[in-house]
C-alpha positions in Angstrom: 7.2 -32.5 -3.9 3.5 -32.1 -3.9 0.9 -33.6 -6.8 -0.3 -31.9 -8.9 -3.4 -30.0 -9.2 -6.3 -31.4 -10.9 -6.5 -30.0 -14.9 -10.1 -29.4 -14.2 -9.2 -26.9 -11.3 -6.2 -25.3 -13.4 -8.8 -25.0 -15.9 -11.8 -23.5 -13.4 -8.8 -21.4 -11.8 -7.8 -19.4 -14.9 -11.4 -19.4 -16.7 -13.6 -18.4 -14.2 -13.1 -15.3 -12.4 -15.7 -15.8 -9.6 -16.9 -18.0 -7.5 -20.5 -18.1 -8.6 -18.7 -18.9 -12.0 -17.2 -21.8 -10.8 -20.1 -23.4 -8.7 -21.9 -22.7 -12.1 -19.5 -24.5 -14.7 -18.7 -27.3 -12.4 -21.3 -28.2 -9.7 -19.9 -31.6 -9.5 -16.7 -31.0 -8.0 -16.5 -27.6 -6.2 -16.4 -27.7 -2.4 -16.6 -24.3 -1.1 -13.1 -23.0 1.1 -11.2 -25.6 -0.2 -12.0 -24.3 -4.2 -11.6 -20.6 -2.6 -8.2 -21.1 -1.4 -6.9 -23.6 -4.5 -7.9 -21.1 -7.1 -5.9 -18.6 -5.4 -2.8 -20.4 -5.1 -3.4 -21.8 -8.9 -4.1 -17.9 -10.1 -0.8 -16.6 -8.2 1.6 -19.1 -7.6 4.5 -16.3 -7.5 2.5 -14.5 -4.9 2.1 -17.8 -2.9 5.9 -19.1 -3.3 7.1 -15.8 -2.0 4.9 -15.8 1.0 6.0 -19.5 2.0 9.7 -18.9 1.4 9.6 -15.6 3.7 8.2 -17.6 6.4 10.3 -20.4 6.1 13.3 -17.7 6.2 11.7 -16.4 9.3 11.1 -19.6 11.1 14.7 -19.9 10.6 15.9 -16.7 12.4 17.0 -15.3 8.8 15.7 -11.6 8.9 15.2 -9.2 5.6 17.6 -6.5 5.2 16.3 -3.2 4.5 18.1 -1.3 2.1 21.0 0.5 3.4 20.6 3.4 1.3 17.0 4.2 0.1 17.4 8.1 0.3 20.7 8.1 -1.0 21.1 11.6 -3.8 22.1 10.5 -7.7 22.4 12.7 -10.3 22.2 12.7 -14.0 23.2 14.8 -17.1 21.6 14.6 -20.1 23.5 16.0 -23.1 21.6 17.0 -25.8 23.7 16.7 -29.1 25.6 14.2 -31.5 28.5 12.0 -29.3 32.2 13.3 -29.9 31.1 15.9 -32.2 29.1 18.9 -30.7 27.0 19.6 -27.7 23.9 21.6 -27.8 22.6 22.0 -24.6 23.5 19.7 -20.9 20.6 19.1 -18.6 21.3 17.7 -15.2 18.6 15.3 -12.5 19.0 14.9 -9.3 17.4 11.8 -7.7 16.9 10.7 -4.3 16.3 7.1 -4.1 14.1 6.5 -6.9 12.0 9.7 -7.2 12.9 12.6 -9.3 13.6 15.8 -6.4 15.4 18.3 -8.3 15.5 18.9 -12.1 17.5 21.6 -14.5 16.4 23.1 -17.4 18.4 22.1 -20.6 21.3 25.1 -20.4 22.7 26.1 -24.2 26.0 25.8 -24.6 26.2 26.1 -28.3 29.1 28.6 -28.5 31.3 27.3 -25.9 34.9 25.6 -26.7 35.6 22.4 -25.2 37.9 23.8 -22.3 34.5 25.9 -21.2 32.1 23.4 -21.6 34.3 21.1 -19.2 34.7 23.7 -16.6 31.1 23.9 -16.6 30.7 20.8 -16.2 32.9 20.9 -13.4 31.0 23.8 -11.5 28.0 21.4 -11.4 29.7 18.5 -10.2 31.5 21.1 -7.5 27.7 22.4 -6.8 26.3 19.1 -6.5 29.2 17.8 -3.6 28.4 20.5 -1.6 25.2 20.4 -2.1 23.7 17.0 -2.0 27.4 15.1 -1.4 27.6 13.5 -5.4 31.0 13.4 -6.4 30.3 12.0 -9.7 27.3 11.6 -12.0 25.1 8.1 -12.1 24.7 8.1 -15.8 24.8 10.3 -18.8 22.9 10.5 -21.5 23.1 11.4 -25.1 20.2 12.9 -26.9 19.2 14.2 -30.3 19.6 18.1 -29.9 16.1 17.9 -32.0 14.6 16.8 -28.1 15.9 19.9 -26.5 12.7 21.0 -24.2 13.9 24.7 -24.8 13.9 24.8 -28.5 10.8 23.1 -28.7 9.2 25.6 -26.2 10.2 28.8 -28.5 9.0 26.4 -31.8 5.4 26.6 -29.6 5.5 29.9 -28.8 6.2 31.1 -32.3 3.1 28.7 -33.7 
């Protein structure tokens, strides 16, 4: 395990920002690329850790995997309404890895039995295997029917 750093450096390394700081505060002690490099590694030790353990991983022949599936499709409905009582409007978005590709408009449903609404429901999961090969959705959401984009559009419209 290695000593630890000087309190005067910890201090100079979070307090002063630059270098011409440093020199400033303490003239007595600063030695030019060996301050430069110490306040780095005392400013961002989490940087500095992950740098040494990757190259001890590679000096051992371990490689990083890359992610196997970083453009892998997701989707996600969000169902405006109260939980086990009623369902104002479904929204569905369709992900691939992490950015948002494809988004629907919040559809009413207000009128429909249950029966309906879960054949819907099961034309978009139908549209989304064939389309994009999702079988089931990632998550689902419930949200107040007061968020409903759709309604609050016509509120706007009306002001």
């Amino acid at each position: 395990m290695g000593r630890k750093p000087s309190p005067t450096c910890v201090y100079c390394a979070k307090n002063y920002r630059t270098e011409d700081e440093a020199k400033e505060k303490h003239p007595e002690c600063y030695v030019g690329h060996n301050c430069r490099i110490k306040r780095n590694r005392l400013r961002n030790p989490a940087k500095v850790n992950a740098k040494r353990r990757q190259n001890a991983a590679r000096k051992k022949g371990i490689t990083t995997v890359e992610p196997i599936l970083p453009e892998a499709y997701r989707a996600e409905l969000e169902i405006y309404g109260v939980e086990n009582q009623f369902v104002h409007s479904v929204a569905l978005k369709i992900y691939q890895g992490n950015k948002l590709s494809h988004q629907m408009l919040p559809q009413h449903t207000q009128g429909l039995r249950q029966p309906e609404l879960e054949a819907y429901i099961q034309k978009l999961l139908a549209y989304l295997q064939t389309e994009y090969g999702i079988d089931c959705f990632g998550l689902i959401y419930w949200l107040k029917s007061e968020d409903c984009p759709q309604c609050q559009l016509r509120i706007e419209d009306r002001g």
